[in-house]
N, C-alpha and C positions, 0 to 999 in steps of 0.2 A: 504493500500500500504506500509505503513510502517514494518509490519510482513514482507510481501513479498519480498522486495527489501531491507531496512536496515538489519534486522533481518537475513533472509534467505537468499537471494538469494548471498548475500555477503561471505555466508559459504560456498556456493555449489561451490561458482569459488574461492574461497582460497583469499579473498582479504579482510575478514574479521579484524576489528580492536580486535572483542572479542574473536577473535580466540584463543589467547595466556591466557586471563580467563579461559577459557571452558574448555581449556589443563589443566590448573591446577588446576583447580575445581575437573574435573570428569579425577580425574589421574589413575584408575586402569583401564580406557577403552584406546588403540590408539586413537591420537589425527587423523590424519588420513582418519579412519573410524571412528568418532564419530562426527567430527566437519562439516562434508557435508552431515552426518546425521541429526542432527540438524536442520543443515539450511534446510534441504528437507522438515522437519519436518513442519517448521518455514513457508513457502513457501505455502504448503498443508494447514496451518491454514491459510494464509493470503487471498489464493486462495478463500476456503471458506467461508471467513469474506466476499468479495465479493459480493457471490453472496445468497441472500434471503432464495432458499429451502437448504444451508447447514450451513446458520449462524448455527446451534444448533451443525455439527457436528464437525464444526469450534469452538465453544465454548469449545466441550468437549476434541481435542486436545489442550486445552489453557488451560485448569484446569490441562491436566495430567504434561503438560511444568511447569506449575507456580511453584513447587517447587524447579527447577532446577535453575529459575531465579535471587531465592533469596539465592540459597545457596552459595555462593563467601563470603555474610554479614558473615556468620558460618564460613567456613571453611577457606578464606582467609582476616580474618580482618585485619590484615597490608598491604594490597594493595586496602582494601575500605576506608579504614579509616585513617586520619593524627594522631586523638585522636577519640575512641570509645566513646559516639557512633552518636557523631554531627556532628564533623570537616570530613565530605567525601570528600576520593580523585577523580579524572577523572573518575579512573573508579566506584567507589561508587556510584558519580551520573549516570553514566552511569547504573548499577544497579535500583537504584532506580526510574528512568525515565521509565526503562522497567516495574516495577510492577505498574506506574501510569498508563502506556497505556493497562497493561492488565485489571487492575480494569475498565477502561474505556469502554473496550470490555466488560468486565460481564457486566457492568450495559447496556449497549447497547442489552444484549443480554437477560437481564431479561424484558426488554420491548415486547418482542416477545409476539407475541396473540399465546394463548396455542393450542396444538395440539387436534385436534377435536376427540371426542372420538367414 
């Protein structure tokens, strides 16, 4: 639920807090159309974190996001960071809270009984 409604559903209705990251992260896209993109994105994983037969395809939109999540550490370190590369600011941890829950989902997701051949 957390994808769904913090994460996503927050970008789709424009009331998002990471809105104003996501803008300046991923500055050659409109924020616009990029940021209820995102979150639709965000929404569709979380949807399928849900439910059993699509955790795997919920997974695989979570690996192709995960690099998206941490790139603010890269490209905007003076608004992650107070002093690189301990002292995080609001939004730093806010960063880094997001790549715990995604680790969280992998390993949730590498438990899955494998696909019958």
């Amino acid at each position: 639920m957390v994808l769904f409604w913090s994460f996503g559903a927050l970008k789709v209705v424009g009331q998002s807090p990471a809105a104003e990251v996501v803008s300046r992260t991923v500055y050659w896209i409109d924020p616009e159309l990029f940021v209820p993109f995102l979150g639709a994105w965000e929404v569709a994983i979380g949807v399928c974190l849900l439910f059993t037969p699509l955790i795997r395809l919920g997974l695989l939109l979570l690996a192709v996001q995960m690099p998206g999540t941490f790139l603010p550490l890269i490209l905007l370190p003076e608004i992650c960071f107070e002093n690189v590369p301990f002292d995080l600011t609001l939004e730093g941890q806010y960063i880094i809270k997001n790549m715990v829950l995604i680790g969280a989902a992998m390993v949730v997701g590498s438990k899955l009984i494998p696909l019958k051949k």
